[in-house]
N, C-alpha and C positions, 0 to 999 in steps of 0.2 A: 028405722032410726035415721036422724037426719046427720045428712052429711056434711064436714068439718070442712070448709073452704080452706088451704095452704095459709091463706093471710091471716086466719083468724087466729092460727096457729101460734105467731108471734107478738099476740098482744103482752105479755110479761116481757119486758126488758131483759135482757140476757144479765145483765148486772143485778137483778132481782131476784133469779130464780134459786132456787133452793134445793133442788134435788141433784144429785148424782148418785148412777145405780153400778156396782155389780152384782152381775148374774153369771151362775153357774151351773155346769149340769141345766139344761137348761134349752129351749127352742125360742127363739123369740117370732111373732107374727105379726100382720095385719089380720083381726075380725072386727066386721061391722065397721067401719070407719076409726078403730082405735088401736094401738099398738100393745100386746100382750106378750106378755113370757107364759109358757105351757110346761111345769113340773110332771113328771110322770112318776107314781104312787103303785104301791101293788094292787091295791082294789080301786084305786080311782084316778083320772088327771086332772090337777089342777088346772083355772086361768087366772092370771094376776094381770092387774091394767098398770102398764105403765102412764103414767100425766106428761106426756112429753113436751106439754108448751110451758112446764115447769121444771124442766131438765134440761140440766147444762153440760153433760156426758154421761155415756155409756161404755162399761170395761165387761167386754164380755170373755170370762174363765174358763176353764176347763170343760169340754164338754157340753157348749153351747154350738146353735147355729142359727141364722139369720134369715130370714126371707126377704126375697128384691122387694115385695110388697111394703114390709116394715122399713126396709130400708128406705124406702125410698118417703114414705110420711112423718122418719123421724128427720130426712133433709129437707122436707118442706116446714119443719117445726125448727129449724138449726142446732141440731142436735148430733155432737160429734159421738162418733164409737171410734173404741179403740179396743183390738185385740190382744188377752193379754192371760199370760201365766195363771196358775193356781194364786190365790190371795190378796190378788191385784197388780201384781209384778214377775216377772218384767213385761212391758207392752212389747207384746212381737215386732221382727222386724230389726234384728238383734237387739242391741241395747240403746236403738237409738228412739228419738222420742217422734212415732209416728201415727197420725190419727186419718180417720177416714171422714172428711170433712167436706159438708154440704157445699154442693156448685151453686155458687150465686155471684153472678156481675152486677147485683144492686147494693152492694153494702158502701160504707163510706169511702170517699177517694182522700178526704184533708189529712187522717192519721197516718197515710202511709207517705205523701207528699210531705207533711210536715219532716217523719223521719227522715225521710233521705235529704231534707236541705240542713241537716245536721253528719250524717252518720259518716258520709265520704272527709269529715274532717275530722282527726286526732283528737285535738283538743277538747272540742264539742260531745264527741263520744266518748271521752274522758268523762268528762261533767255529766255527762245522762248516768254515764254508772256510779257515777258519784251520788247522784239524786238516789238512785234506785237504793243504793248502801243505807245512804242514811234516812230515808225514808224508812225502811225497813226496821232499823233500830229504833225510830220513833214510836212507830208504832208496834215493836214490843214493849217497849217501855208504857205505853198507853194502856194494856191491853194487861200487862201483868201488875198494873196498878188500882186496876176495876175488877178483875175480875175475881170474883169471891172463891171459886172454888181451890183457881189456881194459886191463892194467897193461903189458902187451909193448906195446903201442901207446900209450900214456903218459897214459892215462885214471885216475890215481891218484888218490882222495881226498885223497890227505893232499900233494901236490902244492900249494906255496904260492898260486897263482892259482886253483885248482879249490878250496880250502879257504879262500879266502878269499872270493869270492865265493859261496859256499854259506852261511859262518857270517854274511854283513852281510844276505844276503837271508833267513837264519832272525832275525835280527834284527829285521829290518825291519816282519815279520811279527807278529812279536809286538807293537808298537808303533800297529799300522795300526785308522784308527776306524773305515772304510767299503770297501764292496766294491770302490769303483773304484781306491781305490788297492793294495788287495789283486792287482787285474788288473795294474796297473803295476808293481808288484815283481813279480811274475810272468813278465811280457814283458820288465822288464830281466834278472832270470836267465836265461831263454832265449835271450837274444842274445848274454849273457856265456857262455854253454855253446859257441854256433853260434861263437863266436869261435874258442873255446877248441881247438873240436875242429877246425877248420878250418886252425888251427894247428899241430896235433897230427898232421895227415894232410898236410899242406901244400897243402891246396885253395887255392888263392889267390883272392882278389877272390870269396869265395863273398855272396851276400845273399838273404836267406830269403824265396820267393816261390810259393804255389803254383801260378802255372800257367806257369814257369819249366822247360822240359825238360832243364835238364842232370841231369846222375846223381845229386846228391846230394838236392835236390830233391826228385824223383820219387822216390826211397829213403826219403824223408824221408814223402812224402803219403801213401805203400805201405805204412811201418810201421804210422803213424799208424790208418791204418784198422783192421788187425789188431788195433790197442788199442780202437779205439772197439767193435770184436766182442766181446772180452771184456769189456769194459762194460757193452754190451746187454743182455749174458747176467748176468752177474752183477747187473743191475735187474731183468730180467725174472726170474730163481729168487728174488730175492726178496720181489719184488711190489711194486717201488717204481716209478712211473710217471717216465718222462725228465724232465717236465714243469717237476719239485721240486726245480731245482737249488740250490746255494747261492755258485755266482759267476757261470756264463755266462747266466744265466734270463732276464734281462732286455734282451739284445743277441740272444739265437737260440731256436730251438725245440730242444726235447728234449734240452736243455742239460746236463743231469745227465749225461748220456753222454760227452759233454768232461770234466767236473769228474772223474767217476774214471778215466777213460782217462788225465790228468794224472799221475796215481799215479805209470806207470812208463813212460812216451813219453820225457822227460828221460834215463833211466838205463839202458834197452835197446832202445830205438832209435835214440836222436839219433849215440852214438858211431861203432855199425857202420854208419848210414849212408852215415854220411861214409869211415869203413875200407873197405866195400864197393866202394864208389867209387872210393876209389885203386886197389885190388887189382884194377877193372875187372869187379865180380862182373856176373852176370847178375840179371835180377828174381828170378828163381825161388832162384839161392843165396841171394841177400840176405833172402829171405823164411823160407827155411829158415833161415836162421842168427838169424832172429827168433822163430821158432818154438822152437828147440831151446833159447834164452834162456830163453824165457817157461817153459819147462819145467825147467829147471836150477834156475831161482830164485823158482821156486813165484810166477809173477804173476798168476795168478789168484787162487791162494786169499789172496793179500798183498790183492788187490783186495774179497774176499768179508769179511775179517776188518776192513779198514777201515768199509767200507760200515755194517758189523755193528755197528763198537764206537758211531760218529756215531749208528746210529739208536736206540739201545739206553744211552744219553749221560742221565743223569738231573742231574748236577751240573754246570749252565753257567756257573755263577758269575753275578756280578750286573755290570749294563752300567756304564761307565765315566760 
């Protein structure tokens, strides 16, 4: 077989790619120039090929282990792993958000310079989380106005209580002088969502907890992490350290990873959570039908093109 040069590795743009894997119970390899997972069976082992210049992380579960060989051609491919619980959660490392992420000095220098001639001032990183917020809300409001299935399920934008507590929290936003209460508009729209959709599926008595094991819950911590993966990735291709966030920075570590996983946790995960649930899906549909989301409606590169416009931001206007 011929062999896969490192470079060739990274012709799909990281903002392009489509897959992210959990694997569990499970060995992962290098054979022949390609990276496999090896399931062991009573009468036979399987090989499954992972595509890893089409993979934007790996969450390896229970009962997995890694070889340096694999390891080391999914960091010539930039391909984050992250070690992590039974179901996707929690990534080890206690509960903070930590990836094992490829050594490379050639990725870009302008996103992380752009950030920091913002981040050391108040005001400015004010305004970045202000972008992030309402960015966010746009494009649930974008996303739950097109998309057919989630309108079958009664997830409409333009729905007077989904439209109204969207336009009072882009209001809100706008108006707001400091991060902490930038945090509390935030947490009241998310409860007004948990309501909504609770509603919407007829979960009853639902209240949002994570270490809570009913279905929606768990649906809900499971998404969640599949966003903080494309987050990872999306700071890591562009050389921006978690560290620099511009809301959660001073309550958690590697904060940054919340703030853009925020983007689209609200709009394609919070719903099918809860849909999942009633329908009785399993982990693995539910995850797949987050997967096939995030591909439909381009959330990573929504993710890369945000990140991009915030660092790259030269008129912040002057503080109040």
């Amino acid at each position: 077989m011929k062999n896969i040069s490192p470079s060739s590795l990274k012709t799909i743009l990281h903002s392009k790619r489509a897959n992210i894997y959990y694997l569990e119970k499970c060995r992962v390899m290098q054979k022949d120039g390609r990276v496999l997972y090896l399931t062991e069976a009573r009468d036979e082992n399987q090989y499954w090929n992972i595509p890893i210049a089409n993979t934007t992380c790996i969450l390896l579960g229970t009962g997995t282990s890694i070889t340096q060989a694999a390891m080391r051609m999914l960091a010539s491919a930039g391909v984050l792993v992250g070690f992590c619980g039974g179901g996707g959660t929690p990534l080890i490392m206690g509960n903070e958000i930590e990836w094992l992420t490829p050594q490379s000095e050639y990725r870009p220098t302008e996103y992380m310079q752009g950030w920091m001639q913002f981040w050391f001032d108040d005001h400015k990183r004010l305004q970045a989380a202000k972008e992030f917020q309402s960015s966010r809300i746009k494009f649930l409001k974008n996303i739950w106005s097109k998309d057919r299935d989630l309108r079958a399920e009664g997830f409409c934008s333009d729905d007077s209580d989904i439209n109204k507590a969207l336009d009072h929290s882009l209001a809100k936003i706008a108006v707001v002088s400091k991060v902490g209460d930038l945090l509390q508009a935030e947490a009241q729209l998310t409860k007004q969502l948990y309501r909504i959709a609770a509603s919407r599926t007829k979960y009853s008595d639902f209240v949002r907890d994570r270490e809570s094991t009913d279905t929606a819950n768990a649906f809900l911590n499971h998404g969640n992490y599949l966003a903080y993966g494309l987050a990872a990735t999306t700071l890591w291709v562009l050389g921006i350290p978690h560290s620099f966030a511009v809301m959660h920075g001073k309550t958690r570590r590697g904060a940054l990873v919340f703030d853009v996983a925020d983007l689209i946790k609200d709009s394609l995960i919070l719903p099918w959570a809860f849909i999942c649930a009633k329908e009785g899906a399993t982990e693995q549909e539910f995850r797949q039908q987050c997967l096939q989301n995030f591909t439909r409606h381009k959330a990573l590169n929504f993710m890369f093109d945000q990140v991009k416009a915030v660092a790259l931001k030269v008129d912040w206007g002057k503080a109040a």
